[in-house]
SEDO-823550 format. One record per residue (C-alpha): x, y, z; residue number from 1; residue in one letter. Coordinates in pm, whole numbers, plus 50000, padded with zeros to 5 digits. Layout:
% residues N
px_py_pz_num_residu
X_Y_Z_NUM_A
...
***
This chain:
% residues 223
px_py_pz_num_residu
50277_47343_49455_1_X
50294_47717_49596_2_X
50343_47702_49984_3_X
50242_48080_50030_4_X
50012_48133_50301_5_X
49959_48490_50267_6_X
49913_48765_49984_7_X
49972_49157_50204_8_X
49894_49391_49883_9_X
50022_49722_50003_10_X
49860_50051_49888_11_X
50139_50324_49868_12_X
50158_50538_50232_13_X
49959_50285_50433_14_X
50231_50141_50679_15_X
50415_49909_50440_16_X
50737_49942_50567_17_X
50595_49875_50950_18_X
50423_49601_50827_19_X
50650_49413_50637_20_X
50917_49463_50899_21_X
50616_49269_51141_22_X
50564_49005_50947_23_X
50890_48937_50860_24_X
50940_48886_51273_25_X
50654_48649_51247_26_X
50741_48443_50943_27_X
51125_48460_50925_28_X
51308_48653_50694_29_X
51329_48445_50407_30_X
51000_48337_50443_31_X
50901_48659_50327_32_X
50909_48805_49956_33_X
50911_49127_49917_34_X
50694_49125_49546_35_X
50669_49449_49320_36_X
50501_49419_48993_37_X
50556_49680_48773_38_X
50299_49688_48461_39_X
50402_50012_48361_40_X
50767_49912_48275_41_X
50670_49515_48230_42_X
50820_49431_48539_43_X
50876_49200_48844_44_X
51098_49241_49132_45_X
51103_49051_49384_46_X
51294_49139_49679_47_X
51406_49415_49472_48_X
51548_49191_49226_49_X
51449_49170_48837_50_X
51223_48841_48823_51_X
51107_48681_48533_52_X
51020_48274_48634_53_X
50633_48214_48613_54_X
50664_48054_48972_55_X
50743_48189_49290_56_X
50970_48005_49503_57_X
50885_47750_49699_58_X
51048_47880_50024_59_X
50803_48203_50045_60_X
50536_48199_50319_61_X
50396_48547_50272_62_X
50423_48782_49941_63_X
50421_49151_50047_64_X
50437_49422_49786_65_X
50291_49688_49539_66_X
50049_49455_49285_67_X
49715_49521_49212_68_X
49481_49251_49244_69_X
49441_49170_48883_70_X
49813_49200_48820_71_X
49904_48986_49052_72_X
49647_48681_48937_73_X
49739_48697_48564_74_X
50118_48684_48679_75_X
50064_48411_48947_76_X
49769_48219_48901_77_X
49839_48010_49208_78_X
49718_48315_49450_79_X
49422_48355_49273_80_X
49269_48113_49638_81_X
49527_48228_49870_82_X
49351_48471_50190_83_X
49440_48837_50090_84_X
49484_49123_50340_85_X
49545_49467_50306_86_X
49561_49795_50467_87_X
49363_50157_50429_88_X
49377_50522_50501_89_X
49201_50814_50500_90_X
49190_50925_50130_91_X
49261_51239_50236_92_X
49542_51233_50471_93_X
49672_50935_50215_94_X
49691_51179_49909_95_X
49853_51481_50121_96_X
50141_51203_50279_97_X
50181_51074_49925_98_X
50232_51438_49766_99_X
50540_51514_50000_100_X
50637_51205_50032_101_X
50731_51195_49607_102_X
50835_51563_49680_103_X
51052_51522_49929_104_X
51242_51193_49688_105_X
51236_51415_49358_106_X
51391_51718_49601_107_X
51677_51466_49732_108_X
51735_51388_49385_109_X
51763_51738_49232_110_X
51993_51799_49470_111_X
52216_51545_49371_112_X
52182_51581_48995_113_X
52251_51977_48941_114_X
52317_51888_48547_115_X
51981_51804_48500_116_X
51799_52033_48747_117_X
51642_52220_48415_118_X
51468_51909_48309_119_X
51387_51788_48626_120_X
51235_52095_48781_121_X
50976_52089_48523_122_X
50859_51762_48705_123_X
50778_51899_48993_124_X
50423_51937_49025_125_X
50171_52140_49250_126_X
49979_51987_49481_127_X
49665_52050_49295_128_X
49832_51920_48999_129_X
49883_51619_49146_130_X
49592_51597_49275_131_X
49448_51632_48946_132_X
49657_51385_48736_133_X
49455_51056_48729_134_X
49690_50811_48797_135_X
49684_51000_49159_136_X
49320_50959_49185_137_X
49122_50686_49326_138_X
49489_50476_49407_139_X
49335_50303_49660_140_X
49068_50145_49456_141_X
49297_50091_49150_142_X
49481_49857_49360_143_X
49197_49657_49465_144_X
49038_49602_49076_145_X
48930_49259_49071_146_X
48827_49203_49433_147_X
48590_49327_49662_148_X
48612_49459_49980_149_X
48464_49183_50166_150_X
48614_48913_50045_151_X
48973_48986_50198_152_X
49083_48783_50458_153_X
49121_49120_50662_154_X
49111_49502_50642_155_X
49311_49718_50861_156_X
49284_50057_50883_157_X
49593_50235_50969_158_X
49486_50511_51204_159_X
49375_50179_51435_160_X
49719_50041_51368_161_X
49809_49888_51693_162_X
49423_49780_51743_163_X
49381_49596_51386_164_X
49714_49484_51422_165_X
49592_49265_51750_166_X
49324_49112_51582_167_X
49510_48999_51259_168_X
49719_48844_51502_169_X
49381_48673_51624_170_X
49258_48590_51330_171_X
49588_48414_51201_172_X
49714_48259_51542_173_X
50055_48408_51471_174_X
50211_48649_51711_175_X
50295_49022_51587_176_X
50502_49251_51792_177_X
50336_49545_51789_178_X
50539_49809_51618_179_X
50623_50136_51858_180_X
50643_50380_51562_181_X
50362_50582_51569_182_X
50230_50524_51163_183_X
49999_50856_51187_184_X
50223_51069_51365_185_X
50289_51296_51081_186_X
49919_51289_50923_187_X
49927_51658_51090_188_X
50273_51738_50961_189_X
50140_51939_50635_190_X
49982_52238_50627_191_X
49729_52266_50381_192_X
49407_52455_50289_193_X
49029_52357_50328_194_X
49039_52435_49937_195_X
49309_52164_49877_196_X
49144_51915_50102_197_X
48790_51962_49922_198_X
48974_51909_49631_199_X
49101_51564_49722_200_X
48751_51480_49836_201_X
48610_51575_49489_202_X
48869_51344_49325_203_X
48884_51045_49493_204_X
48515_50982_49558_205_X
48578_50609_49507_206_X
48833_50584_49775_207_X
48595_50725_50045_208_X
48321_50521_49942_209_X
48579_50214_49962_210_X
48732_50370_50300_211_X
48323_50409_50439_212_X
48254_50038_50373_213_X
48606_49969_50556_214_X
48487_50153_50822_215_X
48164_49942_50856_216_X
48366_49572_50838_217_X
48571_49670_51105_218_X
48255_49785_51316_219_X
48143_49463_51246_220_X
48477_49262_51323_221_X
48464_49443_51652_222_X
48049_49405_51752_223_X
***
């Protein structure tokens, strides 16, 4: 019988790394599984670490990771009634941190592969390109396929961080240490144009209709 207590599905540049860090001071270390399920490549890692049992181990608390919703319950079954939580950012300023962010690791990369720079120049892709490429669009949503909004155990939104942070804490009667990095401070660190922010709007539609109804269970959380 699973003894997790806690699924934390993390959407690509919404805190992750401050979060998991948190819970891990909560839970213990190795009461915390770091889970990654890869569909594209057919597979599992979990704490980094090629996984193939049908199981997870008994010893995990909380599973923290990439997984989409519907991933993750045809892999695991046994979450399928476990409380969910998850995190959410402005579409907007989610897309532009996620552009440079994959920039920035292909750069590092290129610079240490100068044999293949040929090749791997011709990955590097515009902003509006990226924008444009659908596996960028609507990432938020695509993650949560298979549940709705309002039936996770709780919904942060990151540019409250410290604030939703306190009342997860609330909610679970476990104490978080609030994390002093600041998890928006570079939502202002790109420059780019009304043009390439309408753009984002016009593609991801889905994630600011799923970001507005965030918006409204949190006002309701806090009324």
């Amino acid at each position: 019988m699973s003894n997790i207590k806690l699924v934390s599905l993390h959407i690509p540049k919404t805190a992750g790394t401050s979060f998991y860090k948190t819970i891990q001071d909560a839970y213990g270390i190795t009461s915390v599984a770091r889970l990654d399920i890869k569909p594209n490549i057919n597979k599992i890692l979990l704490n980094t670490i090629e996984y193939n049992d049908t199981f997870l181990p008994d010893e995990i608390e909380v599973i923290h990771g990439h997984f989409n919703v519907l991933d993750l319950y045809e892999k695991y079954p046994e979450t399928k009634d476990l409380p969910m939580i998850t995190w959410l950012r402005d579409p907007v300023t989610r897309v532009i941190s996620n552009y440079f962010y994959l920039q920035e690791r292909l750069t590092t990369f290129l610079s240490n592969h100068e044999n293949n720079r040929a090749i791997l120049d011709k990955m590097m892709k515009s902003i509006e390109e990226f924008i444009a490429t659908d596996i960028n669009r609507n990432k938020m949503s695509r993650f949560l396929i298979g549940k709705n909004l309002s039936d996770f155990k709780f919904v942060g939104l990151i540019e409250y961080y410290e604030e939703d942070l306190q009342s997860l804490s609330n909610l679970l009667n476990i104490q978080f240490n609030q994390n002093q990095v600041n998890v928006t401070a570079n939502d202002n660190k790109y420059d780019v144009s009304s043009d390439i922010i309408e753009l984002i709007k016009q593609y991801n539609q889905e994630d600011i209709a799923l970001y507005e109804e965030a918006i409204s269970i949190r006002n309701k959380r806090l009324s």
